[in-house]
C-alpha positions in Angstrom: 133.8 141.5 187.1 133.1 144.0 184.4 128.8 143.9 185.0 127.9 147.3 186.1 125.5 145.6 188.7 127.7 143.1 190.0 130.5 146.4 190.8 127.6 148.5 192.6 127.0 145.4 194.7 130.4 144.7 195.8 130.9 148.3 196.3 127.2 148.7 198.2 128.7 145.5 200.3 132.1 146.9 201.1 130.4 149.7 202.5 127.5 148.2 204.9 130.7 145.9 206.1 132.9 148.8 206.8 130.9 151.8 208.0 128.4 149.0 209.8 131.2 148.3 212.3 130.6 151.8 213.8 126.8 151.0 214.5 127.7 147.0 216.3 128.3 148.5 219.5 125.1 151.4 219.8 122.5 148.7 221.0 125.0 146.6 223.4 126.1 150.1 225.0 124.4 148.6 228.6 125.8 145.3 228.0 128.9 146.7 227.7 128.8 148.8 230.4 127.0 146.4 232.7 129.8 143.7 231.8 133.1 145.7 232.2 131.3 147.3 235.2 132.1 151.1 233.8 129.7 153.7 233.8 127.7 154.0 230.4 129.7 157.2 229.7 132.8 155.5 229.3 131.5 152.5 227.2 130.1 155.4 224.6 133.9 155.4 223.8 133.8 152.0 222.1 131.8 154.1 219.6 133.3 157.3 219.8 137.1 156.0 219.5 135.9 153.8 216.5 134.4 156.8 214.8 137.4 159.2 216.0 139.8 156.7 214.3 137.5 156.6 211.3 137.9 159.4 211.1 141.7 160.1 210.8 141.1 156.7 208.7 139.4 158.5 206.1 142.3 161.6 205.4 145.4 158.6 204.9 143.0 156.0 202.9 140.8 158.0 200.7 143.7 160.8 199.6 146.0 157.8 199.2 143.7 156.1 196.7 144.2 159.2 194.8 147.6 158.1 194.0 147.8 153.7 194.7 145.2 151.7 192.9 142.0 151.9 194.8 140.4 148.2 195.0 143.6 147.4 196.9 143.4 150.3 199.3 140.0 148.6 200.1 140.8 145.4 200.3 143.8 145.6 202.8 141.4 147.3 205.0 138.8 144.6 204.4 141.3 142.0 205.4 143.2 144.0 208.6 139.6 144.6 210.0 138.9 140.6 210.0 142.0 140.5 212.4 140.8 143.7 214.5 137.3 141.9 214.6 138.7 138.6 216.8 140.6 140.8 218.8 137.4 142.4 219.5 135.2 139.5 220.1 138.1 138.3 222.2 138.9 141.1 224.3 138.8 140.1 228.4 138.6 143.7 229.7 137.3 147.1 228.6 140.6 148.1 228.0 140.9 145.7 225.1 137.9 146.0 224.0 138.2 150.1 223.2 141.5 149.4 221.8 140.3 147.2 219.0 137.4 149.3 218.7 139.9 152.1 217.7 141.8 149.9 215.1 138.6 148.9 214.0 137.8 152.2 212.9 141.0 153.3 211.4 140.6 150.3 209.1 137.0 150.1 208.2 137.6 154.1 206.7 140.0 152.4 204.0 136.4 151.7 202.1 133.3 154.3 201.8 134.9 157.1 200.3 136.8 155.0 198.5 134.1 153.0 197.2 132.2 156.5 196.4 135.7 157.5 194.2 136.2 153.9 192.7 132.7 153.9 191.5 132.3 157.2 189.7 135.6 156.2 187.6 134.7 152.8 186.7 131.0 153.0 186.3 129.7 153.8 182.6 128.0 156.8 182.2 124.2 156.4 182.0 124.9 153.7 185.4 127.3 156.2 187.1 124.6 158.5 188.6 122.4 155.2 189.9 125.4 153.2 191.2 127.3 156.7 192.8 123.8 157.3 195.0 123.5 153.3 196.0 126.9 153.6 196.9 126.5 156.3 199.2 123.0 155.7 200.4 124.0 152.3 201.9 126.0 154.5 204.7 122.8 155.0 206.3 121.4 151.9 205.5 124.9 150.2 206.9 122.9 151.4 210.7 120.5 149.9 210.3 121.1 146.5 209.2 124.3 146.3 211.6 122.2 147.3 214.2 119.6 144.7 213.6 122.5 142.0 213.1 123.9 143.0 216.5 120.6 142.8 218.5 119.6 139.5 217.4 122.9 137.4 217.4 123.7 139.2 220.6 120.2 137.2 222.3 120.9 134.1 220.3 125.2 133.6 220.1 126.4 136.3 222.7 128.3 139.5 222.4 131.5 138.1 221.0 130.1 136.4 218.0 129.0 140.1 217.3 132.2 140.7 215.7 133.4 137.0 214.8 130.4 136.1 212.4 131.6 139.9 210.7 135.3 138.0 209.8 134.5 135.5 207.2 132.2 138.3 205.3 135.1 141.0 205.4 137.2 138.4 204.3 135.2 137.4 201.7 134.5 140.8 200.5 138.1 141.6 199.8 138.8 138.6 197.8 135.5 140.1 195.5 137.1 144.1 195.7 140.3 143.4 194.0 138.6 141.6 191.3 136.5 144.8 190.4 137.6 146.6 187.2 140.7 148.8 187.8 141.1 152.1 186.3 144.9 153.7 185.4 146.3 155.8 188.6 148.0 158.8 187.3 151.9 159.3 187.3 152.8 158.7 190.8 153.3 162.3 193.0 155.6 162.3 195.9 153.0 161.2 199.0 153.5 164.2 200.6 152.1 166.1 197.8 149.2 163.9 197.5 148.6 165.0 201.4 149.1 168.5 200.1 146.4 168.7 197.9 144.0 168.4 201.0 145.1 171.9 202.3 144.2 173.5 198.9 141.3 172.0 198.2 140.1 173.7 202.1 141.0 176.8 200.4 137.8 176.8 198.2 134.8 178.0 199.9 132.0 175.7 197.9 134.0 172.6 199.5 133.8 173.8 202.8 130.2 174.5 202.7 129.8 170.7 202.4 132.2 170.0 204.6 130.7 171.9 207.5 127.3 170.2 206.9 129.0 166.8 206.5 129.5 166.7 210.0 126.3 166.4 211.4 125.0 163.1 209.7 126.7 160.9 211.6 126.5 162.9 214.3 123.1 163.3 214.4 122.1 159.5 213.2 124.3 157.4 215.2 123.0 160.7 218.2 119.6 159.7 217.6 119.8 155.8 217.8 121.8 156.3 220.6 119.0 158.1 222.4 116.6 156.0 220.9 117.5 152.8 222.8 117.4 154.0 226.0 114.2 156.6 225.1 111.9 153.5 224.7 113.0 151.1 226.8 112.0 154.1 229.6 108.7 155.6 227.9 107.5 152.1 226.7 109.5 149.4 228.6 111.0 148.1 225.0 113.8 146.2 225.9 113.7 143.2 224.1 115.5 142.5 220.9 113.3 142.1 218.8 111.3 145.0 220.1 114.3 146.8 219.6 114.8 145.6 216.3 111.2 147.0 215.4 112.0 150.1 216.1 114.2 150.8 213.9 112.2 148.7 210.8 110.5 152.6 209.8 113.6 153.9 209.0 113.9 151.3 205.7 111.6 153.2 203.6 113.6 156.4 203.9 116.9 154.5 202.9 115.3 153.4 199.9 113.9 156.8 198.9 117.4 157.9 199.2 118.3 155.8 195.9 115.9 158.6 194.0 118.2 161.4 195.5 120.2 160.9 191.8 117.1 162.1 190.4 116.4 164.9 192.2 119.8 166.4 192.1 119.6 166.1 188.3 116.4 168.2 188.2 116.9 170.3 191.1 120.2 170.9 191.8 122.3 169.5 194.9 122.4 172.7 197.1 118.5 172.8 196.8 118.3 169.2 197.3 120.3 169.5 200.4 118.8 172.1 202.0 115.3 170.8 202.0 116.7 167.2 202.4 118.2 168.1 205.9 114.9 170.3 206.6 113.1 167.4 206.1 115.2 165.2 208.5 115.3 167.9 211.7 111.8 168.6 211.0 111.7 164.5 211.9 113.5 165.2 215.3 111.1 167.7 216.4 108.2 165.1 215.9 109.9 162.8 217.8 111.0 165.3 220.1 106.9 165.8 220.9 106.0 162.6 220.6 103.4 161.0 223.3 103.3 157.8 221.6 105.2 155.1 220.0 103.5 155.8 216.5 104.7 159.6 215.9 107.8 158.6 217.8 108.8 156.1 214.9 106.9 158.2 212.3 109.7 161.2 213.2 112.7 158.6 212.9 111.3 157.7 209.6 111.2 161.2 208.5 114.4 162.0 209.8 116.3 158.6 207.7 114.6 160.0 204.6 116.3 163.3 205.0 119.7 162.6 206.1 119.3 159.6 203.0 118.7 162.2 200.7 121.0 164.5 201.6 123.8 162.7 202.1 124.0 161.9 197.9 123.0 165.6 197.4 126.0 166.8 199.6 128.9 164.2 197.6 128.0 166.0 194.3 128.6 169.0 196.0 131.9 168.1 196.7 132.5 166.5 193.7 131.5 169.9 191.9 134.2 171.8 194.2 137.0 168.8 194.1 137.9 168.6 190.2 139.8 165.9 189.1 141.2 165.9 193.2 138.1 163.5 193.9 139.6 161.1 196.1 141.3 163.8 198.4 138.0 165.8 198.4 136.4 162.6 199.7 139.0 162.0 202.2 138.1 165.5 203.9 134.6 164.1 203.7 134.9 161.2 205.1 136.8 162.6 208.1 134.4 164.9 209.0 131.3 162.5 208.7 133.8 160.2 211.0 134.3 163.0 213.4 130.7 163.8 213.8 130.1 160.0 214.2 132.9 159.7 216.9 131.2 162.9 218.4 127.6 162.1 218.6 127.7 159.4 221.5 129.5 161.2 224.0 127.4 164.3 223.2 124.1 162.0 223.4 125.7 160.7 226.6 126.1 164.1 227.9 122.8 165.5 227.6 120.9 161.9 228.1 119.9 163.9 231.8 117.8 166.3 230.5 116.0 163.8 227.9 114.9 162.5 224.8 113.5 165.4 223.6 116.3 168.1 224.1 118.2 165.9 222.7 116.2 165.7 219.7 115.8 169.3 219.9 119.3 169.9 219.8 120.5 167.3 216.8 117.4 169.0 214.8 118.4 172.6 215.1 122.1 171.1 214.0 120.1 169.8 211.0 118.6 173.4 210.6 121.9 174.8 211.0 123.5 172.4 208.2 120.6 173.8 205.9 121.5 177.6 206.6 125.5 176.9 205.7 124.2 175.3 202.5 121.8 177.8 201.7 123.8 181.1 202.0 127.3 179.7 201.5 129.1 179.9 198.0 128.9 177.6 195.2 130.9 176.9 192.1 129.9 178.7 189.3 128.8 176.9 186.6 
């Protein structure tokens, strides 16, 4: 599988498979909870643990694949997941339940920054840019097309088949990872150095500029969506699935302007593109924060996917700028830190559900604004 298209769409599929397990559970939340009889609180944690693990995920698979081949990095984590998956769709009790969530997440981090890592190496040169920002825009995109997929065969199949139509695809996926083209690992390091090379690459003050606005995407996307579902279903009485499912259709067209971002950091630069980029997406929050109608309600989320599309490309060249040839463990950091944010964002969400929809859109926007400032003033490698 040598086709430059045919990698960037395993990769792009490897991806919405992996990171989309983190979005299954935002719209079943009140099943959940309603189910296993626990208050919605606790059943944010089916979420939160999978993004916590996710997190850790990402520091042991993506500085690993610094040093072991990476397609099979990704494809034992393809494969493991499948199993987590029909423990999930199995599980009798919450208990159960969270605990697979939490596997879940460990494993599904084996792939994005990963797939990010493999794809710069492997792709040629005039593709690299293209495929690298389809790579990485499909996080976002992984939200909302696991989010869809959970509302509807949730109404038609049940709640189980959530995660047991997700098995033969994961399985499936891996067979096609570890027949993308490979590229020579470097002489082998003792592990612990590998690990090592983490805590000097936190040493350099351009990567940790990135890192500190890496955490809010996930934080503030998987925050919003969150908020979201119960936000209508009160204002507008949208509870259906397919209403539900409609709701979340305007964020597409900022996913797909995210595919452009490779442009715009060309021209512009990534720090200037990621400043304006997560402008752009709090500035979306605060219109849905004063929305009085489901039009600029969903005209905000729109405008906030288009940011956080944009500057999630825009940040990973940062990084990549501040990492060397130490891409993989750069990614690693990354990836935990867009985990932690993810694992975050629920239970925050949950905490400030009392005082509404629009505080909390207040508050994930001025995070946003935040991100923006570090970016902004922080250092950057000099050229």
């Amino acid at each position: 599988m040598h086709r430059a298209p045919l990698v960037v769409a395993v990769l792009v599929g490897a991806v919405i498979l992996s990171v989309g397990q983190l979005y299954l559970t935002v719209p079943l939340l009140p099943g959940i909870a309603a189910r296993y009889d626990v208050p919605l609180a606790a059943a944010a944690w089916v979420g939160a643990g999978f993004g916590f693990a996710f997190a850790v995920g990402n520091l042991l698979f993506g500085t690993a694949s610094d040093r072991y081949d990476r397609r099979l990095v990704m494809a034992v984590g393809l494969a493991a997941g499948a199993v987590a998956a029909v423990v999930a769709g199995a599980a009798g009790s919450f208990a159960p339940l969270l605990a697979a969530r939490v596997v879940q997440g460990f494993l599904a981090a084996s792939v994005p920054s990963v797939a990010v890592a493999h794809a710069v190496e492997v792709l040629p040169a005039h593709r690299r840019a293209a495929g690298v920002t389809a790579v990485s825009g499909s996080f976002l995109l992984a939200g909302l097309v696991s989010q869809g997929y959970a509302l509807g065969v949730d109404r038609a199949l049940g709640w189980r088949w959530v995660f047991w139509l997700v098995v033969p695809l994961l399985i499936a996926v891996a067979a096609a990872v570890v027949r993308l083209p490979g590229v020579p690992r470097p002489d082998p390091v003792p592990l612990g150095r590998t690990f090592a090379r983490l805590g000097e690459l936190v040493r350099r003050p351009p990567l940790l500029v990135a890192y500190a606005a890496a955490v809010t995407l996930l934080f503030t996307f998987v925050g919003m969506y969150t908020a979201l579902n119960t936000a209508v279903g009160e204002r507008y009485g949208l509870h259906d699935a397919v209403d539900l499912l409609l709701v979340r259709l305007p964020g597409l067209p900022g996913i797909v302007l995210g595919l452009f971002a490779g442009r715009l950091v060309a021209r512009f630069g990534p720090h200037r593109v990621a400043v304006t980029a997560f402008l752009v997406a709090a500035a979306g929050l605060v219109l849905e924060a004063g929305a009085g109608s489901p039009a600029p309600l969903l005209g905000g989320s729109a405008v906030f996917v288009a940011g956080l599309a944009v500057a999630i490309p825009a940040l990973i060249a940062i990084v990549g700028q501040a990492a060397g040839d130490a891409r993989g463990t750069a990614l690693a950091g990354y990836g935990f830190l867009v985990g932690l944010g993810g694992g975050v964002g629920p239970l925050v969400v949950a905490a400030l559900e009392p005082a509404g929809f629009a505080v909390v859109c207040l508050v994930l926007g001025g995070l946003l604004a935040a991100a923006a400032t570090v970016v902004a003033v922080g250092p950057r490698v000099r050229a």
